[in-house]
C-alpha positions as CSV (number, residue, x, y, z in Angstrom):
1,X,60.5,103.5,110.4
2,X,61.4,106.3,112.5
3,X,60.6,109.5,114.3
4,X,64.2,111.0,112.7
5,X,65.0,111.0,109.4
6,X,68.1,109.1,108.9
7,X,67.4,106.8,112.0
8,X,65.7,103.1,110.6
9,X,69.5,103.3,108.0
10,X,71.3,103.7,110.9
11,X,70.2,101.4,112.9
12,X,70.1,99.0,109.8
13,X,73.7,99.4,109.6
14,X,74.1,98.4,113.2
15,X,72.3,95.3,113.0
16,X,74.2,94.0,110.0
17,X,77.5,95.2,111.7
18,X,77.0,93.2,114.9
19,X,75.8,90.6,112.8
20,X,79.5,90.7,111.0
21,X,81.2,90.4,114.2
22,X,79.0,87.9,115.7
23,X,79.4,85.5,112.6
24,X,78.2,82.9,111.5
25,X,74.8,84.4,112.8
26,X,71.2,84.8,111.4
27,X,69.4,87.9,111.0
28,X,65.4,87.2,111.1
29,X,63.3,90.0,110.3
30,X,59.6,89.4,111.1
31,X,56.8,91.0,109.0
32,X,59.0,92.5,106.6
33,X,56.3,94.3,104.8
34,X,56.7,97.0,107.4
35,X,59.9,98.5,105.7
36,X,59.7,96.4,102.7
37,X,56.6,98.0,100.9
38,X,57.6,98.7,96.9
39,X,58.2,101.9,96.9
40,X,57.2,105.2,95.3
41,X,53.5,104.2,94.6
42,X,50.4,104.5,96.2
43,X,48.1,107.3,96.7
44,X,50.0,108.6,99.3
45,X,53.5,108.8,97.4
46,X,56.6,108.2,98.8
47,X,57.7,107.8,102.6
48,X,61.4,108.9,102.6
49,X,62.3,107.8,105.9
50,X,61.0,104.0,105.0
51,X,62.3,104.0,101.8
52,X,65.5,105.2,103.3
53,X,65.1,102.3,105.7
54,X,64.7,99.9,102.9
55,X,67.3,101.4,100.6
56,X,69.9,100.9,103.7
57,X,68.9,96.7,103.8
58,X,69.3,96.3,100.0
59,X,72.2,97.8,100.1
60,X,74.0,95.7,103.0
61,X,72.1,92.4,101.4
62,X,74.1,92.8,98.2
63,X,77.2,94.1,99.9
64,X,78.0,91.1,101.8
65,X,81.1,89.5,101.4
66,X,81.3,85.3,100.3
67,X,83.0,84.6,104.0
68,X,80.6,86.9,106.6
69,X,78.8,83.4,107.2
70,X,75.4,85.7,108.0
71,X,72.4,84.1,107.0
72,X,68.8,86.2,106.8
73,X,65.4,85.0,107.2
74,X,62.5,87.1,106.7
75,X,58.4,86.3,107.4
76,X,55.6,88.1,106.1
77,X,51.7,87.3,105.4
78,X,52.0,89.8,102.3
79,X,54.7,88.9,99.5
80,X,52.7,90.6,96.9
81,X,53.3,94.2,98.5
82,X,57.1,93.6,98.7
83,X,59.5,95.5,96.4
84,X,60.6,93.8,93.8
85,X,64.3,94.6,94.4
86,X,63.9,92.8,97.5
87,X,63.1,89.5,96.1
88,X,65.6,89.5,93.6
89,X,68.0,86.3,93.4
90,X,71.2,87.6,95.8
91,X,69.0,89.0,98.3
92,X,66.2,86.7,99.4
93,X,67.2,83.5,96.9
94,X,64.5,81.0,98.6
95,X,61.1,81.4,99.5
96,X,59.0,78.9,101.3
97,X,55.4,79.1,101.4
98,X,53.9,77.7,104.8
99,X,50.3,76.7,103.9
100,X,47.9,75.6,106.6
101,X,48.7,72.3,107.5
102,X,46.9,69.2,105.5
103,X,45.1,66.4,107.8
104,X,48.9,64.7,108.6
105,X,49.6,67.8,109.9
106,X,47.0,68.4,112.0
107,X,47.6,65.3,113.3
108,X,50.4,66.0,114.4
109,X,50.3,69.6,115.9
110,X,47.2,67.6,118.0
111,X,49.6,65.1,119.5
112,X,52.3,68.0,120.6
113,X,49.4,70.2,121.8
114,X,47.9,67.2,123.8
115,X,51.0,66.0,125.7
116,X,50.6,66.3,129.6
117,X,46.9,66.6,129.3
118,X,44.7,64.1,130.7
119,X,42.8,62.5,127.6
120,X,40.6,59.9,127.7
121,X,41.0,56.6,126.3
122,X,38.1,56.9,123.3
123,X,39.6,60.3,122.4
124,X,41.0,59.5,118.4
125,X,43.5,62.5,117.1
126,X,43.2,61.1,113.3
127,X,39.0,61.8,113.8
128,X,39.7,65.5,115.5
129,X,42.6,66.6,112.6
130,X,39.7,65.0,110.0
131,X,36.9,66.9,111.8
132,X,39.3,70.7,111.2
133,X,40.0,71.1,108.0
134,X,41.6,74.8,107.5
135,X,42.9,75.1,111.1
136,X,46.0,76.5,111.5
137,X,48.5,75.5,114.3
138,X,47.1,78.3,116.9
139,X,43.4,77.0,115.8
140,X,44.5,73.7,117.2
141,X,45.8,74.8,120.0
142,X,42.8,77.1,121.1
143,X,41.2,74.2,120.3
144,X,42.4,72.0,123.4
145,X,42.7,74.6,125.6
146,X,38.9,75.1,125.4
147,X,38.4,71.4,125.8
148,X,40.7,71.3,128.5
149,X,38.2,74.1,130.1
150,X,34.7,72.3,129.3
151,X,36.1,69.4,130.9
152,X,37.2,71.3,134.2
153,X,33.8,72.8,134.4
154,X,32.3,69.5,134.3
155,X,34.3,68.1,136.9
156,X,35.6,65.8,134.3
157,X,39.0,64.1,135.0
158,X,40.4,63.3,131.9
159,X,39.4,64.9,128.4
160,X,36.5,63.4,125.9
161,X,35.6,63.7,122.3
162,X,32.3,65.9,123.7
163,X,34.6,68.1,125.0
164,X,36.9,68.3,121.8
165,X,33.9,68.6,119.7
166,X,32.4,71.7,121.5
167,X,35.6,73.2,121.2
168,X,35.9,73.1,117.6
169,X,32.4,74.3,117.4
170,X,33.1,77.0,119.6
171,X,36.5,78.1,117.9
172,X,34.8,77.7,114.2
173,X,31.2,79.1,115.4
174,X,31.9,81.3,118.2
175,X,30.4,80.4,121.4
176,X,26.4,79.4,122.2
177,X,24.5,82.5,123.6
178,X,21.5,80.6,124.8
179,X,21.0,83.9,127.2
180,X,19.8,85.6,123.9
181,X,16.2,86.4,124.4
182,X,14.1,85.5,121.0
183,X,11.1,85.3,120.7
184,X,8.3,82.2,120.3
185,X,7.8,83.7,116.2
186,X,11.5,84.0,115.2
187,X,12.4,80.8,116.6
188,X,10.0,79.2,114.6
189,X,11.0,81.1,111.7
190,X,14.7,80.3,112.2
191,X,13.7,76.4,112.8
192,X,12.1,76.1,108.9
193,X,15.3,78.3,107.8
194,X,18.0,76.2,109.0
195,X,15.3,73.0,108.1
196,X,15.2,74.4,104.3
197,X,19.1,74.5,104.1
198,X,19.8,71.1,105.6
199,X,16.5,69.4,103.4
200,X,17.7,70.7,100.4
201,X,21.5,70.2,100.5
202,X,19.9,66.6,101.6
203,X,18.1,66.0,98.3
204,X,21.0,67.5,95.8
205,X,23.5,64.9,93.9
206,X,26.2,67.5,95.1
207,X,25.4,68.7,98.0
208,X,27.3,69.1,101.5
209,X,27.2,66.6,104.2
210,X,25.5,68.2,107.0
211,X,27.6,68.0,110.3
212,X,24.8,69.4,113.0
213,X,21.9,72.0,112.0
214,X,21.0,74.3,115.9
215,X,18.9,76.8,116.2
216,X,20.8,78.4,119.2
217,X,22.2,81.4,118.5
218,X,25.7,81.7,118.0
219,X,27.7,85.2,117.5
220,X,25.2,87.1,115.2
221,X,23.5,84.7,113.3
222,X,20.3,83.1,115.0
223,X,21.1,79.7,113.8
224,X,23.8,77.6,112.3
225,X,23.5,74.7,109.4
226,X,27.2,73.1,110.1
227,X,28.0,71.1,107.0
228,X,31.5,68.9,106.8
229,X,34.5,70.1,105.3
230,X,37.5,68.6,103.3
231,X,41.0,69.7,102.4
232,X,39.9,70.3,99.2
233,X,41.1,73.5,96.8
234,X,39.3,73.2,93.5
235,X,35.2,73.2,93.1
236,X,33.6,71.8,90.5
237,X,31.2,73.6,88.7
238,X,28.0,71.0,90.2
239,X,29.3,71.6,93.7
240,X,29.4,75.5,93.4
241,X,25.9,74.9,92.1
242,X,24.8,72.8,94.9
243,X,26.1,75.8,97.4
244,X,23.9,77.9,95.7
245,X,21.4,75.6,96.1
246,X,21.4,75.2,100.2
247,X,22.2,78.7,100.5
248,X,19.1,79.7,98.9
249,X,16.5,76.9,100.8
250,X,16.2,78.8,104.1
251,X,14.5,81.9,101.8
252,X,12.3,79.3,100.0
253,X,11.4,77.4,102.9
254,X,10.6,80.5,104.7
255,X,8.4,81.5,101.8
256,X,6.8,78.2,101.6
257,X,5.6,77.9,105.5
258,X,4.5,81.5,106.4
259,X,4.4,83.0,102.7
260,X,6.6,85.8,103.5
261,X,10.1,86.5,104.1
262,X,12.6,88.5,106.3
263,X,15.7,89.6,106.7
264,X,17.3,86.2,108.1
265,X,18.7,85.5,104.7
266,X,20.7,88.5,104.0
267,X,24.0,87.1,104.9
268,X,23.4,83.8,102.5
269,X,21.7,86.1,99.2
270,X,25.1,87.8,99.6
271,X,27.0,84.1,99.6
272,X,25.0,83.2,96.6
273,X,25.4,86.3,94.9
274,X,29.4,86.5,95.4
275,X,29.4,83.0,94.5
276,X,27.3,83.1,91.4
277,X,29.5,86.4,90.2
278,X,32.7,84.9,91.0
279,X,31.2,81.5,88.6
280,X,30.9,83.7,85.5
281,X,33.7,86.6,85.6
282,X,36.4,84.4,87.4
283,X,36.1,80.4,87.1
284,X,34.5,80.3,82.9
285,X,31.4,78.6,84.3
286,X,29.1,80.4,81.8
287,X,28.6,78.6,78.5
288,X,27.1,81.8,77.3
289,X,29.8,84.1,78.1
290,X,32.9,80.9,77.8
291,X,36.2,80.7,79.4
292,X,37.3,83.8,79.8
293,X,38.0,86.6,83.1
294,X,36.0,89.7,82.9
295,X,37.3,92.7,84.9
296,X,40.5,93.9,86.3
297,X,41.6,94.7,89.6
298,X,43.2,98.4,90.0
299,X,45.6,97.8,93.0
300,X,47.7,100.1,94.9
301,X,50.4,98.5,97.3
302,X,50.1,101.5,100.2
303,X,46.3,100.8,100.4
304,X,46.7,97.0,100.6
305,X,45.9,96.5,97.2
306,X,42.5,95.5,95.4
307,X,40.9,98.9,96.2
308,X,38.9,98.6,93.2
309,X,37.7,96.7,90.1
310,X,38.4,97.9,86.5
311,X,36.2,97.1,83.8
312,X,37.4,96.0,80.5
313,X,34.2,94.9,78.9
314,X,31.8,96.7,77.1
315,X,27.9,97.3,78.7
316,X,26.6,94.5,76.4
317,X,28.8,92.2,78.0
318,X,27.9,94.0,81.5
319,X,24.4,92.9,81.4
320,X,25.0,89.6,79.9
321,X,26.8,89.1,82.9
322,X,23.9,90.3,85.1
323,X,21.8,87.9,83.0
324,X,23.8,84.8,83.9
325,X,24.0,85.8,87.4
326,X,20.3,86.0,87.6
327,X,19.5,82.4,85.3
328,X,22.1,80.8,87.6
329,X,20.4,82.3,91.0
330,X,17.3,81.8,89.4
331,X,17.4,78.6,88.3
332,X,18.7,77.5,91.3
333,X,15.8,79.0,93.5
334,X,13.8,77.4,91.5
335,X,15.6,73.5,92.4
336,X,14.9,74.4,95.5
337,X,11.5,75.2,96.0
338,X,10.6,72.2,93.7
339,X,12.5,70.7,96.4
340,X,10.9,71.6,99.2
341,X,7.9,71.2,97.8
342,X,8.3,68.2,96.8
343,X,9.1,67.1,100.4
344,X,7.8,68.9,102.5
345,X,6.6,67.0,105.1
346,X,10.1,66.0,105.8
347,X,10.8,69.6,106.1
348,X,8.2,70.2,109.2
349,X,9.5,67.0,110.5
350,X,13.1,68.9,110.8
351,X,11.7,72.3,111.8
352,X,9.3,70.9,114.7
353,X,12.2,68.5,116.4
354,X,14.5,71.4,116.3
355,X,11.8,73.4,117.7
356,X,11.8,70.9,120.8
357,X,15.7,69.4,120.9
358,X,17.1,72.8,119.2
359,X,20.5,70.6,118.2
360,X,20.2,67.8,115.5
361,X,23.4,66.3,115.1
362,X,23.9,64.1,111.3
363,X,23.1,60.7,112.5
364,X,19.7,62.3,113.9
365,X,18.8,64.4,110.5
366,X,19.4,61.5,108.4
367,X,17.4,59.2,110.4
368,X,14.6,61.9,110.4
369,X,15.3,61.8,106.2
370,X,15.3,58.5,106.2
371,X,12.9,56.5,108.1
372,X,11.0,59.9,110.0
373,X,12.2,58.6,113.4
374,X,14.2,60.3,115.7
375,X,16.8,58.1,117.1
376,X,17.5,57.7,121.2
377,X,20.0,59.5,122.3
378,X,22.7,58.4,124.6
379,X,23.1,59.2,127.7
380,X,25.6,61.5,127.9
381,X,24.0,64.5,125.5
382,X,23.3,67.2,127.5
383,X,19.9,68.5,126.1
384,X,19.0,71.8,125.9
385,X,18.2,73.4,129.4
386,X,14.6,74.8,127.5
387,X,13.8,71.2,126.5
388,X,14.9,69.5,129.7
389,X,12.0,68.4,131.7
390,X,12.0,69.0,135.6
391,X,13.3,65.5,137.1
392,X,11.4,66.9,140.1
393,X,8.5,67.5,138.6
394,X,5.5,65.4,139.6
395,X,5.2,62.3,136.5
396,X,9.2,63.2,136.3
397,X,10.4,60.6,138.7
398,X,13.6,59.6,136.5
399,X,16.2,62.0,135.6
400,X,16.7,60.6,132.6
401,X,16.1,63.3,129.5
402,X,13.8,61.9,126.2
403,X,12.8,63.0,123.3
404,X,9.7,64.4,123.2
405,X,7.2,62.8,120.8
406,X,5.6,63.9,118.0
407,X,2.1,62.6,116.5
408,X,3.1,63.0,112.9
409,X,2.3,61.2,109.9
410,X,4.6,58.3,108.9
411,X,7.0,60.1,106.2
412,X,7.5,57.8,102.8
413,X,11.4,57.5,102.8
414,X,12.6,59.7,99.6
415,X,13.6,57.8,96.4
């Protein structure tokens, strides 16, 4: 698109000439929805010098000859926007999706992105493509580079699987702002919230497999619950259940230990209300309401689409929907303060070691679940610098960092 009317079909024309007398060549047009919007709709109208643009590249993609031997390629992250003329057999005859790349894949993009880089010998690519699921290429290769940095810092000379793990943490999480200032009250708060997810996902048939639970702050949340993820597309109707589930325990447990509740758990009553809405007007999880979509998106291509949501139900339907939101939310709230409840010694256990060690990683949680005893950890976790006791220190003679014990009650292990 141009300044000058006329200009973007001109210039059109010249490409495709050159092409003609540089043949056999290939034309590649990157992010074609920029001239390739459908045209004539919108709330704006019509853009005559784009359309004029566009007009110009249908017309030379239909008026090639059989023997101009000029191939063209286009890319773009929005196929639904295009005009239809565009994508009509003669013009643009085979279109490849390029998902993100499955756990072979990852693999793979690893082993190019690690060539010439010192990596040590314990360092597994199968373990790092299975531990980031949804990472695209430039995800994997942020990836390394930020290992390759965490290793330079530490004077490191080759590359370790600590190092590749706080890089995926850090590209999927954002990085750890342990300068944050919080104080001694809503660090304890955000201990028995991140506590209550982890327990409860713990105790549920479907829940997730917790991956590390921190309470140091990363971006703008005050404390992560990291569960593992697979490659997985569909969700069963007892998994989406069991997400609403953990999502809700930080709320109960905070309601349980201090009998109040804050803010903290804005961000997951939106998760669990998106979820529980998308359950019974998109997937047919309600037997009440049956398998069937309820409501229409209005979309209009020069405002990206989806600008709104049309309903085509009547207000009887409306608040049965609002009804089996709320029994699904409900009910589920309710699973999980029975849980909590229910166990919740286990759940102070959690809170108080991540109120001394901040950082529990799985094999930790579940041997707090399991047997109420915190492991040892090796030597080569870094423990918090808070936590860290002064080597220096008089009774501090080794440098050596342990756990800090805890005179609580043996915990039964859970059925």
């Amino acid at each position: 698109v141009e300044m000058f009317v006329g200009v973007g079909a001109s210039r059109v024309r010249d490409l495709f000439e050159q092409a003609k007398r540089n043949s056999p060549c290939i034309i590649f047009i990157d992010e074609i929805d920029a001239v390739g919007r459908q045209r004539g709709a919108g709330l704006g109208g019509s853009h005559d010098e784009r359309e004029q643009t566009l007009n110009q590249i249908l017309v030379e993609m239909d008026g090639f000859d059989t023997d101009t031997h000029v191939i063209i390629l286009a890319a773009t992250n929005r196929p639904d926007i295009l005009d239809p003329a565009l994508m009509r057999p003669g013009r643009f005859d085979r279109r490849v999706v390029i998902d993100k790349p499955d756990v072979r894949g990852r693999e793979e993009i690893f082993k190019v992105h690690l060539r010439g880089k010192p990596i040590a010998s314990k360092v597994d690519v199968t373990v790092l493509a299975k531990a980031t699921p949804g990472f695209a290429g430039a995800d994997i290769e942020n990836t390394v580079n930020e290992a390759a940095l965490l290793a330079a810092r530490r004077s490191r000379k080759s590359i370790g699987m600590d190092e590749f793990q706080e890089a995926i943490e850090r590209v999927q999480l954002g990085p750890e702002r342990k300068s944050r200032v919080i104080s001694a009250e809503e660090r304890e708060i955000t201990a028995y919230h991140e506590a209550g997810h982890a327990v409860v996902s713990h105790f549920l048939a479907h829940g997730q497999t917790l991956r590390k639970v921190t309470i140091i702050p990363r971006g703008m949340a005050g404390g992560v619950t990291w569960y593992l993820e697979d490659d997985n597309t569909m969700w069963s109707r007892s998994k989406c259940i069991a997400l609403i589930g953990t999502a809700l325990g930080g709320r109960v447990a905070e309601e349980i230990i201090f009998g109040e509740i804050t803010t903290g758990a804005s961000s997951d009553l939106q998760q669990v209300t998106r979820i529980a809405r998308m359950m019974v007007t998109q997937y047919g999880m309600s037997e009440k309401l049956g398998p069937r979509v309820y409501g229409q998106k209005q979309e209009m291509v020069f405002l990206g689409r989806e600008i709104s949501e049309q309903r085509d139900y009547s207000d009887a339907i409306a608040e049965e929907i609002d009804a089996e939101v709320r029994r699904i939310i409900d009910g589920e709230y309710e699973r999980a303060t029975q849980i909590l409840t229910e166990h919740r010694d286990k759940l102070e256990l959690v809170a108080r070691w991540l109120l001394e060690v901040e950082t529990l990683e799985a094999n930790e949680f579940t041997a707090l679940m399991e047997g109420g005893e915190m492991p040892p950890r090796p030597p080569s976790s870094n423990p918090p610098a808070s936590s860290r006791p002064d080597p220096k220190a008089k009774g501090n003679e080794s440098s050596e960092w342990k756990p800090p014990s805890l005179d609580l009650p043996p915990s039964p292990t859970p059925a």
